[in-house]
mmCIF file of the N, C-alpha and C atoms, coordinates in Angstrom:
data_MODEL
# 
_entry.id   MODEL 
# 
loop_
_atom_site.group_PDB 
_atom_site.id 
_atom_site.type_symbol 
_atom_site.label_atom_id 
_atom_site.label_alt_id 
_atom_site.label_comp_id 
_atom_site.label_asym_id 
_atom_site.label_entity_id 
_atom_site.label_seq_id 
_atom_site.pdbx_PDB_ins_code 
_atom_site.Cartn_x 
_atom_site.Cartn_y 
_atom_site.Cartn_z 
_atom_site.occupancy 
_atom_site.B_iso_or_equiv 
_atom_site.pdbx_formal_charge 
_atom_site.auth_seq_id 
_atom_site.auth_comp_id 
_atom_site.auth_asym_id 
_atom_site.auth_atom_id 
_atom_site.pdbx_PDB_model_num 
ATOM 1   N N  . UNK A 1 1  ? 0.832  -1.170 0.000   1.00 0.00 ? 1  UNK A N  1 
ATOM 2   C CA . UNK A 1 1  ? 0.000  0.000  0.000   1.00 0.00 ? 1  UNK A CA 1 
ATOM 3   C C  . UNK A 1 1  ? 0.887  1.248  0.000   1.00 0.00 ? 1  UNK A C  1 
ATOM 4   N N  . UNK A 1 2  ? 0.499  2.159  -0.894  1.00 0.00 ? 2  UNK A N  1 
ATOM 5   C CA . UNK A 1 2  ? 1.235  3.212  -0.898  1.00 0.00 ? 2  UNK A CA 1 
ATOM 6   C C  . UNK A 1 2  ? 1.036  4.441  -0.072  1.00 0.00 ? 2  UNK A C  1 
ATOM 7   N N  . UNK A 1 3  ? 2.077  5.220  0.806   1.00 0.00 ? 3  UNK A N  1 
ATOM 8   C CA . UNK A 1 3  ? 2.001  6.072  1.482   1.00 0.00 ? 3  UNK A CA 1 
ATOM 9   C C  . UNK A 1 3  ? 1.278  7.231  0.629   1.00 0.00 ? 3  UNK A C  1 
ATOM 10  N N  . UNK A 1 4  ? 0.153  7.894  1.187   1.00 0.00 ? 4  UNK A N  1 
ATOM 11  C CA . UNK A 1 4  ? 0.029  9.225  1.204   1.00 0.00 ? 4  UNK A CA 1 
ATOM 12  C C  . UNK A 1 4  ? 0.458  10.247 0.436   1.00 0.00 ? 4  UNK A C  1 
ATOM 13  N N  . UNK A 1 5  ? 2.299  10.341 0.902   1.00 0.00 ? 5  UNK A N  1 
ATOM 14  C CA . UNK A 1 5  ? 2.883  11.494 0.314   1.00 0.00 ? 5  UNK A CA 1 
ATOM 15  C C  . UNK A 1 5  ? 3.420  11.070 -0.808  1.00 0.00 ? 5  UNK A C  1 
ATOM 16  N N  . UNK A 1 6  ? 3.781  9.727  -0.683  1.00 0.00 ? 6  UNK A N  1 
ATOM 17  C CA . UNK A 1 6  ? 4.300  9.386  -2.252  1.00 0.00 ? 6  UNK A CA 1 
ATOM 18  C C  . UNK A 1 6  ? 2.819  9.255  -2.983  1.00 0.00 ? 6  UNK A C  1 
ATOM 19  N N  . UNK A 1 7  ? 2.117  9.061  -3.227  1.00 0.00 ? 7  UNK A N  1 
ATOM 20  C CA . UNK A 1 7  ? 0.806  9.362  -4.148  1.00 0.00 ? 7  UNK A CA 1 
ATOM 21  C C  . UNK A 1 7  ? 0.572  10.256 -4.195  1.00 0.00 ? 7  UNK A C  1 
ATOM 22  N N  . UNK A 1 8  ? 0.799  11.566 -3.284  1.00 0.00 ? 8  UNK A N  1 
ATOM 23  C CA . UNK A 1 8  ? -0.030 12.984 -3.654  1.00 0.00 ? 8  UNK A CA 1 
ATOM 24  C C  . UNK A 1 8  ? 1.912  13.376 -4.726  1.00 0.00 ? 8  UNK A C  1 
ATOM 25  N N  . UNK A 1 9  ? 2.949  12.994 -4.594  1.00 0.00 ? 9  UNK A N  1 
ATOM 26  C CA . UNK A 1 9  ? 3.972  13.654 -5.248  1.00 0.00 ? 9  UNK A CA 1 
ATOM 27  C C  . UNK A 1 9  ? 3.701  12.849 -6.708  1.00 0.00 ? 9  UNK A C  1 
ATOM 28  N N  . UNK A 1 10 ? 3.184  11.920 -6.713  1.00 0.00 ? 10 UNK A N  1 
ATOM 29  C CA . UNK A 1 10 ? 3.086  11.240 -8.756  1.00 0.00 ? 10 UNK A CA 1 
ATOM 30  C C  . UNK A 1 10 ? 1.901  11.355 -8.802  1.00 0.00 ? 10 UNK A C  1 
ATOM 31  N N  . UNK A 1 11 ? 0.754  11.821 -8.165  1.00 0.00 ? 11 UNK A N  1 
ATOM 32  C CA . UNK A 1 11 ? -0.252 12.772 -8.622  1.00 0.00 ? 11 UNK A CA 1 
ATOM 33  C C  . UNK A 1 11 ? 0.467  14.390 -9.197  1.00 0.00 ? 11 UNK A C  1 
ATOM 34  N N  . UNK A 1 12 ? 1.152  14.828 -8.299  1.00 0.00 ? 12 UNK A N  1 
ATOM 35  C CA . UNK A 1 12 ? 1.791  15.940 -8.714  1.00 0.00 ? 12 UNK A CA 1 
ATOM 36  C C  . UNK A 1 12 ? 2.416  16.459 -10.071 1.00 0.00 ? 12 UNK A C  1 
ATOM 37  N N  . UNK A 1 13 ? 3.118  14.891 -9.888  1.00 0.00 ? 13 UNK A N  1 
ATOM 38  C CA . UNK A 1 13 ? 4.326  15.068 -10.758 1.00 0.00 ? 13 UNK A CA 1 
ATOM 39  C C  . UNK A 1 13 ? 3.362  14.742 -12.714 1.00 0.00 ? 13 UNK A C  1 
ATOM 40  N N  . UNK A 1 14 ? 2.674  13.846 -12.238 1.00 0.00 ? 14 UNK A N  1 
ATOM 41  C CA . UNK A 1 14 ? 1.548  13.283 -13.749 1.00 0.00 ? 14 UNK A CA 1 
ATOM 42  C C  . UNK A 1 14 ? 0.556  14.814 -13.799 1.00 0.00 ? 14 UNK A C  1 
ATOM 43  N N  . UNK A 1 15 ? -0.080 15.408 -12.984 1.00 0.00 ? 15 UNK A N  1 
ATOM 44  C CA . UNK A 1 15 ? -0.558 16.636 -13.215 1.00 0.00 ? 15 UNK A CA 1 
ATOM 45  C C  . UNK A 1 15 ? 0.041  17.489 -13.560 1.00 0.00 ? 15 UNK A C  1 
ATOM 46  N N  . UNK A 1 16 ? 1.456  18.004 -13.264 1.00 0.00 ? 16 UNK A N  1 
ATOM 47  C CA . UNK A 1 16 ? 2.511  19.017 -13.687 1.00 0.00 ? 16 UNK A CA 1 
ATOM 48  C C  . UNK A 1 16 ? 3.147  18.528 -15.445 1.00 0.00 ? 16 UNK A C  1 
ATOM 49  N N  . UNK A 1 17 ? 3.183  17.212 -15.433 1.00 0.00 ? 17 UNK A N  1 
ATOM 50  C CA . UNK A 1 17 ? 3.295  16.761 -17.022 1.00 0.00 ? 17 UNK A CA 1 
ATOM 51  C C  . UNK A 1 17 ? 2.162  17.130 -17.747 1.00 0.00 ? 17 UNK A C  1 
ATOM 52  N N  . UNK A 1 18 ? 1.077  17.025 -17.338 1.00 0.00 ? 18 UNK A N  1 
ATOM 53  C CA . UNK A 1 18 ? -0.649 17.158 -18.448 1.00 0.00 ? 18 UNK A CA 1 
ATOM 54  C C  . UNK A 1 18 ? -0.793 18.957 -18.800 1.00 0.00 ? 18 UNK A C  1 
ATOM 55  N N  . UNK A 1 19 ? -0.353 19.602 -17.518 1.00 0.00 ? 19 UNK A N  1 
ATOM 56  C CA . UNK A 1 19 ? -0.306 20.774 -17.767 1.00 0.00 ? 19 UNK A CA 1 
ATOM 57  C C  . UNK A 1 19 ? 0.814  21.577 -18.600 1.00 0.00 ? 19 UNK A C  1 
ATOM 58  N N  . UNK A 1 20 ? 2.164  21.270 -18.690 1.00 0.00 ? 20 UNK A N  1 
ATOM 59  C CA . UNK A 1 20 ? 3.091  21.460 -19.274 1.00 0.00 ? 20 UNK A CA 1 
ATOM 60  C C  . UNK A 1 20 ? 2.723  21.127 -20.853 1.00 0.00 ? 20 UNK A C  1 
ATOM 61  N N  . UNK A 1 21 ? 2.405  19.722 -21.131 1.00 0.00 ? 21 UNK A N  1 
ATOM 62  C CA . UNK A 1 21 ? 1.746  19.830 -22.491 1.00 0.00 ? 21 UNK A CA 1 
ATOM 63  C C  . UNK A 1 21 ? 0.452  20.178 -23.110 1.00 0.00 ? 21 UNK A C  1 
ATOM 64  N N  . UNK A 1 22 ? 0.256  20.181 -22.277 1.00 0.00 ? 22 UNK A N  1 
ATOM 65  C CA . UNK A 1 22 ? -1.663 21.221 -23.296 1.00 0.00 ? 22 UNK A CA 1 
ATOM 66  C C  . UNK A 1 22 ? -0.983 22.762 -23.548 1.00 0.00 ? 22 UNK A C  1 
ATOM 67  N N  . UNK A 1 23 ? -0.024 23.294 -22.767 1.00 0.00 ? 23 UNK A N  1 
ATOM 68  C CA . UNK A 1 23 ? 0.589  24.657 -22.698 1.00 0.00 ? 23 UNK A CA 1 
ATOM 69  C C  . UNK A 1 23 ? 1.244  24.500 -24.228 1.00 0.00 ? 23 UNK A C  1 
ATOM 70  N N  . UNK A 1 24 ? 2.000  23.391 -24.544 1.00 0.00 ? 24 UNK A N  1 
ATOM 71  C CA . UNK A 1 24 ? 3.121  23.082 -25.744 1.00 0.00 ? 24 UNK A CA 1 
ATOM 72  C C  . UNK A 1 24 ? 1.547  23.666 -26.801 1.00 0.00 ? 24 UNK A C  1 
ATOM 73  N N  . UNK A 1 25 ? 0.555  22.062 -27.007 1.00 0.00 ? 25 UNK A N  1 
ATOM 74  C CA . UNK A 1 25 ? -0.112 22.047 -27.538 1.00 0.00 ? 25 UNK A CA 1 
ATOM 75  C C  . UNK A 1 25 ? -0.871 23.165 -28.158 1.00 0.00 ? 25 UNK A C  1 
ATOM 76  N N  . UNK A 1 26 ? -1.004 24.784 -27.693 1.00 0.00 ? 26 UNK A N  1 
ATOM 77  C CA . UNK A 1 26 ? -2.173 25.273 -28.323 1.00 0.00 ? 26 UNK A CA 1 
ATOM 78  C C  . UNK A 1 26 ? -1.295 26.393 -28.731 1.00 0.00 ? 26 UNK A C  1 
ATOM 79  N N  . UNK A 1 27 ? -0.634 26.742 -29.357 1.00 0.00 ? 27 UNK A N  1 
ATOM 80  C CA . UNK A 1 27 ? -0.142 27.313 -30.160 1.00 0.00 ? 27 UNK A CA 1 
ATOM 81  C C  . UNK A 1 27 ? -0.971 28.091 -31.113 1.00 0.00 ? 27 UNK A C  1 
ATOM 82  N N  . UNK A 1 28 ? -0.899 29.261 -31.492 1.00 0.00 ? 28 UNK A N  1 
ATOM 83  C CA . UNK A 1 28 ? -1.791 29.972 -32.553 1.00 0.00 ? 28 UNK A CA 1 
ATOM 84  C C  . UNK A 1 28 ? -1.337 29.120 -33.635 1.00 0.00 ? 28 UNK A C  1 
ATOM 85  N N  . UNK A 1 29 ? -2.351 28.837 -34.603 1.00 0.00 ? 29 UNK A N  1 
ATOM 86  C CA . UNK A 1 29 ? -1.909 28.191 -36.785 1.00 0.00 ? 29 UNK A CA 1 
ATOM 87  C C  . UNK A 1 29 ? -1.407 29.239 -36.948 1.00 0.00 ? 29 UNK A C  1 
ATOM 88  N N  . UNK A 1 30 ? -0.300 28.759 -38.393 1.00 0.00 ? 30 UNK A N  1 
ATOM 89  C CA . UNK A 1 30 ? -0.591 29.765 -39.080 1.00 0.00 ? 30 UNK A CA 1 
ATOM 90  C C  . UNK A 1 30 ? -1.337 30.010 -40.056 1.00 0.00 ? 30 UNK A C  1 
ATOM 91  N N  . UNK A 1 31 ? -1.281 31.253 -40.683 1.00 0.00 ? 31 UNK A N  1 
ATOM 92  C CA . UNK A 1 31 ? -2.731 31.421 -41.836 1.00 0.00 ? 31 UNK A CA 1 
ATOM 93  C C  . UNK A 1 31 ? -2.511 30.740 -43.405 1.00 0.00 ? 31 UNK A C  1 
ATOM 94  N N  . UNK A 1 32 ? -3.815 30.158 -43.600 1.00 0.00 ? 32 UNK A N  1 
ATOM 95  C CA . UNK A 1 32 ? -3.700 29.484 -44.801 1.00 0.00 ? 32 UNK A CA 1 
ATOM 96  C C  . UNK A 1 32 ? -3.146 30.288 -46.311 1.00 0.00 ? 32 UNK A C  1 
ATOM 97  N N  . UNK A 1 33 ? -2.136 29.639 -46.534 1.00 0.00 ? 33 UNK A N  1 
ATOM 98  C CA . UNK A 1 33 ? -1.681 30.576 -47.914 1.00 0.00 ? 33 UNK A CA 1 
ATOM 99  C C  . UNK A 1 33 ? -2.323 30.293 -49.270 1.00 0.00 ? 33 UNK A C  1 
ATOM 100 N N  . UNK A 1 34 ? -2.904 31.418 -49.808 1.00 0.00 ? 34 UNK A N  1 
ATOM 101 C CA . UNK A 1 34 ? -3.971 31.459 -50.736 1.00 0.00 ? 34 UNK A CA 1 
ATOM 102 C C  . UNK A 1 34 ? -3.067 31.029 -52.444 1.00 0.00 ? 34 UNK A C  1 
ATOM 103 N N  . UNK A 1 35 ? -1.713 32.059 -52.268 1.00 0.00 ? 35 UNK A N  1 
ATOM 104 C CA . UNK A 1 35 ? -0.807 31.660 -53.504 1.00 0.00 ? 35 UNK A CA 1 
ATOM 105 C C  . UNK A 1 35 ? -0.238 30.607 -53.333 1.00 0.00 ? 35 UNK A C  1 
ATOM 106 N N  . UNK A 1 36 ? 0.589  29.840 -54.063 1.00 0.00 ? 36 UNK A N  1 
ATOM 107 C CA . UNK A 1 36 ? 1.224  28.785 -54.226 1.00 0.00 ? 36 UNK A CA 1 
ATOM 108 C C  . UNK A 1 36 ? 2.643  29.908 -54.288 1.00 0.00 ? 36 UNK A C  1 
ATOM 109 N N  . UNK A 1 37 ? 4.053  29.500 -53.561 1.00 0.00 ? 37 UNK A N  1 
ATOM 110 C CA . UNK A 1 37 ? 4.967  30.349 -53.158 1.00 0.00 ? 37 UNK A CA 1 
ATOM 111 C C  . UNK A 1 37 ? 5.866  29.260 -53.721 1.00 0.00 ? 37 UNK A C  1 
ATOM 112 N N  . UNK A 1 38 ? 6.606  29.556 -54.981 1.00 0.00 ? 38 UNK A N  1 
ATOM 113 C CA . UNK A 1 38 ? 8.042  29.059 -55.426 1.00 0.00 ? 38 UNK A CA 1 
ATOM 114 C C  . UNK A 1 38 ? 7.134  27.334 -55.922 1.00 0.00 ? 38 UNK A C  1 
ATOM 115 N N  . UNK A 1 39 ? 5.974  26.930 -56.281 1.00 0.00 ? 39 UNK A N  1 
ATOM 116 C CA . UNK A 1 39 ? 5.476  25.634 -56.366 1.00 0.00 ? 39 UNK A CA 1 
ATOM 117 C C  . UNK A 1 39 ? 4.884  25.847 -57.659 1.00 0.00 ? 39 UNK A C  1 
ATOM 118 N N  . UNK A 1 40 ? 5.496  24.968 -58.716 1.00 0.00 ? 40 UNK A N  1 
ATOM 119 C CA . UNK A 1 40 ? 5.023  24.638 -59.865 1.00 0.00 ? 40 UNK A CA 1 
ATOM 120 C C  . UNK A 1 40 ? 4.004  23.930 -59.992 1.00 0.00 ? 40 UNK A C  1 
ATOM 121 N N  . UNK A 1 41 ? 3.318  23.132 -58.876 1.00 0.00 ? 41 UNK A N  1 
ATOM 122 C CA . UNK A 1 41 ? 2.121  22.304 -59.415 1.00 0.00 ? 41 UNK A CA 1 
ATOM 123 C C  . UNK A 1 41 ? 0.927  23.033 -59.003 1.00 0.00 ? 41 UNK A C  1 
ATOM 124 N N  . UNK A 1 42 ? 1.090  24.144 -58.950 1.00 0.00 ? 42 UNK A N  1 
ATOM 125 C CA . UNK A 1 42 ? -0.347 24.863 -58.831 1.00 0.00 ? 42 UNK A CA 1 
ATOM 126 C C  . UNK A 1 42 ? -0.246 25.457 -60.574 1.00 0.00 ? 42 UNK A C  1 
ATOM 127 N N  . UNK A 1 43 ? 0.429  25.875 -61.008 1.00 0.00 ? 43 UNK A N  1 
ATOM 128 C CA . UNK A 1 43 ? 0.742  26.763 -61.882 1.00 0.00 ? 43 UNK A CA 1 
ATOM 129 C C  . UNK A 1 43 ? 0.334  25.716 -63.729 1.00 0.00 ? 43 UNK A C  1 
ATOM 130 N N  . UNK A 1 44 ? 1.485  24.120 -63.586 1.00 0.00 ? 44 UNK A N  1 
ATOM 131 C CA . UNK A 1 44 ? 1.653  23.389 -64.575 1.00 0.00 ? 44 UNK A CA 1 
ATOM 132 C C  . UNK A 1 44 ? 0.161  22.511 -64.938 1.00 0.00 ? 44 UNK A C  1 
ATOM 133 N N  . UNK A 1 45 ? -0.568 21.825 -66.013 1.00 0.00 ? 45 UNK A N  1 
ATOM 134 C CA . UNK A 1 45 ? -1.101 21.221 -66.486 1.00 0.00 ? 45 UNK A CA 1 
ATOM 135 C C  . UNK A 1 45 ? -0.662 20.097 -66.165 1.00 0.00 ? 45 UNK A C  1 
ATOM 136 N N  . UNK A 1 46 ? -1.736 18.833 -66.127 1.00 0.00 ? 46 UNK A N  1 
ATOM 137 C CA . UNK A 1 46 ? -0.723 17.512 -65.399 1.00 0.00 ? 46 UNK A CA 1 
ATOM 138 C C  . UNK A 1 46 ? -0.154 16.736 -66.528 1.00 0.00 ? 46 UNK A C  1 
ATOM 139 N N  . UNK A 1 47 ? 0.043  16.969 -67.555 1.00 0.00 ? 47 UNK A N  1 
ATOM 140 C CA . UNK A 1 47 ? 0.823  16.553 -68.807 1.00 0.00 ? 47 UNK A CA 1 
ATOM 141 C C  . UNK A 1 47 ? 2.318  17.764 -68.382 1.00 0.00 ? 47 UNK A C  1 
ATOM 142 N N  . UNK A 1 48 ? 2.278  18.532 -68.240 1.00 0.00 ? 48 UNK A N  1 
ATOM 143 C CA . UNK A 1 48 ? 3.285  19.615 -68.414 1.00 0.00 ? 48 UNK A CA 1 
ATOM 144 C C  . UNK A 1 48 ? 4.023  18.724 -66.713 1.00 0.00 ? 48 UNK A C  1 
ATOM 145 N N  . UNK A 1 49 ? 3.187  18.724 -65.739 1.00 0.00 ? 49 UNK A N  1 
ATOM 146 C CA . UNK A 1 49 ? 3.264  18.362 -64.316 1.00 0.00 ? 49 UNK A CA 1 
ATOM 147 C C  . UNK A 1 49 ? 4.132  17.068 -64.917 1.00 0.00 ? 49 UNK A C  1 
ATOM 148 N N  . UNK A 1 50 ? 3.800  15.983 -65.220 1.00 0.00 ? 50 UNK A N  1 
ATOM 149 C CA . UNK A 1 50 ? 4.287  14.687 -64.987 1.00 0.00 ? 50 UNK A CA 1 
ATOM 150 C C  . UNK A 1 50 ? 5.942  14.383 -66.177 1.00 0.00 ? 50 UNK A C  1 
ATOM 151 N N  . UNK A 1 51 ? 5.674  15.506 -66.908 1.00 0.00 ? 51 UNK A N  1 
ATOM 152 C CA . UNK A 1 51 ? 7.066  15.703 -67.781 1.00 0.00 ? 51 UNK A CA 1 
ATOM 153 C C  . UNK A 1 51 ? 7.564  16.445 -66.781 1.00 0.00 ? 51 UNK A C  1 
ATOM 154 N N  . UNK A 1 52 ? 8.229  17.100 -66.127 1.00 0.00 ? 52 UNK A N  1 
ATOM 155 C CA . UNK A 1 52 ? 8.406  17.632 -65.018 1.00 0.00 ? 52 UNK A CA 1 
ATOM 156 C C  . UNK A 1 52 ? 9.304  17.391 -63.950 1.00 0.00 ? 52 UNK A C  1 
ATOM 157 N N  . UNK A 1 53 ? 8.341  16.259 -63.633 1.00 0.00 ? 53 UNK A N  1 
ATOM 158 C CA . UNK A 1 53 ? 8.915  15.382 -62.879 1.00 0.00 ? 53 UNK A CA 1 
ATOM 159 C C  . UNK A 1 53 ? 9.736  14.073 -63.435 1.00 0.00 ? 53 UNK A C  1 
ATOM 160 N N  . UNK A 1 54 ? 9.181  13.994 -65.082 1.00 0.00 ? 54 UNK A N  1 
ATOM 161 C CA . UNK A 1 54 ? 10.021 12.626 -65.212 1.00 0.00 ? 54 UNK A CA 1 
ATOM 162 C C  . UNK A 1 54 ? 11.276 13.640 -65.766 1.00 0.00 ? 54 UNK A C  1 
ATOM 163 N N  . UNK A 1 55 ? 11.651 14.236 -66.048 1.00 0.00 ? 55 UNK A N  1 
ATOM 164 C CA . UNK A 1 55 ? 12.796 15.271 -66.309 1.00 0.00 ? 55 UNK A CA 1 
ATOM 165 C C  . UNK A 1 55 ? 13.638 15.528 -65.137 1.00 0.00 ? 55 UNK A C  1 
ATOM 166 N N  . UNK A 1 56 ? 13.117 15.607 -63.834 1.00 0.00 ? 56 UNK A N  1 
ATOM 167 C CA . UNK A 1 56 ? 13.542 15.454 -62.313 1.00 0.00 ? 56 UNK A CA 1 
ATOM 168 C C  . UNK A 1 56 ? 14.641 14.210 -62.137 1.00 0.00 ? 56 UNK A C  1 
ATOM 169 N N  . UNK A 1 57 ? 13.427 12.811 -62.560 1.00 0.00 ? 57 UNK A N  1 
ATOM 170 C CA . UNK A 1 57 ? 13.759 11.733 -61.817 1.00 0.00 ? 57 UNK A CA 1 
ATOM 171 C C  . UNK A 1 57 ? 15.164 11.575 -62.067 1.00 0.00 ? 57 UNK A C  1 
ATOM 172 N N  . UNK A 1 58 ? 15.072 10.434 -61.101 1.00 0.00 ? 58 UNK A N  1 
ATOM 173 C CA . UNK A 1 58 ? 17.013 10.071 -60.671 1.00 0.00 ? 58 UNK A CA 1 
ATOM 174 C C  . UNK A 1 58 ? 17.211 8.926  -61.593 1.00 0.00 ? 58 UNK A C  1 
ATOM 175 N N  . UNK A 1 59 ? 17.952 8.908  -62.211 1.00 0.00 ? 59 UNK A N  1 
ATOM 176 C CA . UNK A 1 59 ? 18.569 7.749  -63.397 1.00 0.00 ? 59 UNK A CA 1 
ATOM 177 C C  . UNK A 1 59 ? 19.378 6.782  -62.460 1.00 0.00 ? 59 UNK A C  1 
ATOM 178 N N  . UNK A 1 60 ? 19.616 5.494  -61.869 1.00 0.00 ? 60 UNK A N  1 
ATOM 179 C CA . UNK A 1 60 ? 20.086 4.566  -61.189 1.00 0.00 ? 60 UNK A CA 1 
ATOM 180 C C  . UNK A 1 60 ? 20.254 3.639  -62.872 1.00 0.00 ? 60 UNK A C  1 
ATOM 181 N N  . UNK A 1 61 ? 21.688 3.129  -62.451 1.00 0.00 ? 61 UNK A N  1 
ATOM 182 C CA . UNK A 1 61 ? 21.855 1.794  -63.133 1.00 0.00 ? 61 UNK A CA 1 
ATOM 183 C C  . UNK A 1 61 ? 21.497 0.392  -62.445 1.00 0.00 ? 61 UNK A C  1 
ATOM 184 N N  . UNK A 1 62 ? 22.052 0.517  -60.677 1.00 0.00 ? 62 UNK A N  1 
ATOM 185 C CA . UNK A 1 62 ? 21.531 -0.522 -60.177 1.00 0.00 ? 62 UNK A CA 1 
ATOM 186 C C  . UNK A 1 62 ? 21.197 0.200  -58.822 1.00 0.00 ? 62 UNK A C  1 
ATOM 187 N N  . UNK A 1 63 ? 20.652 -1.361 -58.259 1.00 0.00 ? 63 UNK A N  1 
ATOM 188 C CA . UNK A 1 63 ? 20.022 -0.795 -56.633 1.00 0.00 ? 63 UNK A CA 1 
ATOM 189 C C  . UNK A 1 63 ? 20.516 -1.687 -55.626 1.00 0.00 ? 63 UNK A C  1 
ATOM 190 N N  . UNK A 1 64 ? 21.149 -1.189 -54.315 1.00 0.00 ? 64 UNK A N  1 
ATOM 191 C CA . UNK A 1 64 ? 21.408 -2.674 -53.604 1.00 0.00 ? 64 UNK A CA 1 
ATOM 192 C C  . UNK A 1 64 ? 20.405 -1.675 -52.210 1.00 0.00 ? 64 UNK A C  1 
ATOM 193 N N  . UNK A 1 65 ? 20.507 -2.600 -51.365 1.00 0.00 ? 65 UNK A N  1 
ATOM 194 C CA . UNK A 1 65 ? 19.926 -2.550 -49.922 1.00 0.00 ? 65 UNK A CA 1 
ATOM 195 C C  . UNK A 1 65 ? 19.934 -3.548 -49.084 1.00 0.00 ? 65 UNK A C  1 
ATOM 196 N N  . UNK A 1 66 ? 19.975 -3.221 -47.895 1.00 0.00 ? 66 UNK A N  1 
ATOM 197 C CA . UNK A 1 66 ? 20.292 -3.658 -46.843 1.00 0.00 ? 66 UNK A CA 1 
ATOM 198 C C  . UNK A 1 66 ? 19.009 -4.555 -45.511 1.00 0.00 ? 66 UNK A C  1 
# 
């Protein structure tokens, strides 16, 4: 059976954690951005979009892994 003071200190200590993070937690958002900033796929057609990206992709001769 547990003493008293050790239950009211990890009541303490678990209440002082719940409060510390709801504090983290509510943070103001920030505001939704209406333009697309430096992003081509708002801008490209998805023919224009998918040349694009295959113009991007990474050319590999082989693949190993672990």
């Amino acid at each position: 059976m547990m003493k008293s003071g050790k239950a009211a200190f990890i009541f303490l200590l678990v209440f002082s954690g719940l409060v510390i993070l709801s504090f983290d937690s509510c943070k103001s958002r920030k505001p939704v951005q209406t333009e697309p900033t430096g992003c081509k796929a708002g801008i490209l057609l998805p023919r224009a979009l998918i040349a694009e990206m295959r113009s991007n992709e990474f050319q590999f001769e082989w693949f190993s892994a672990r």
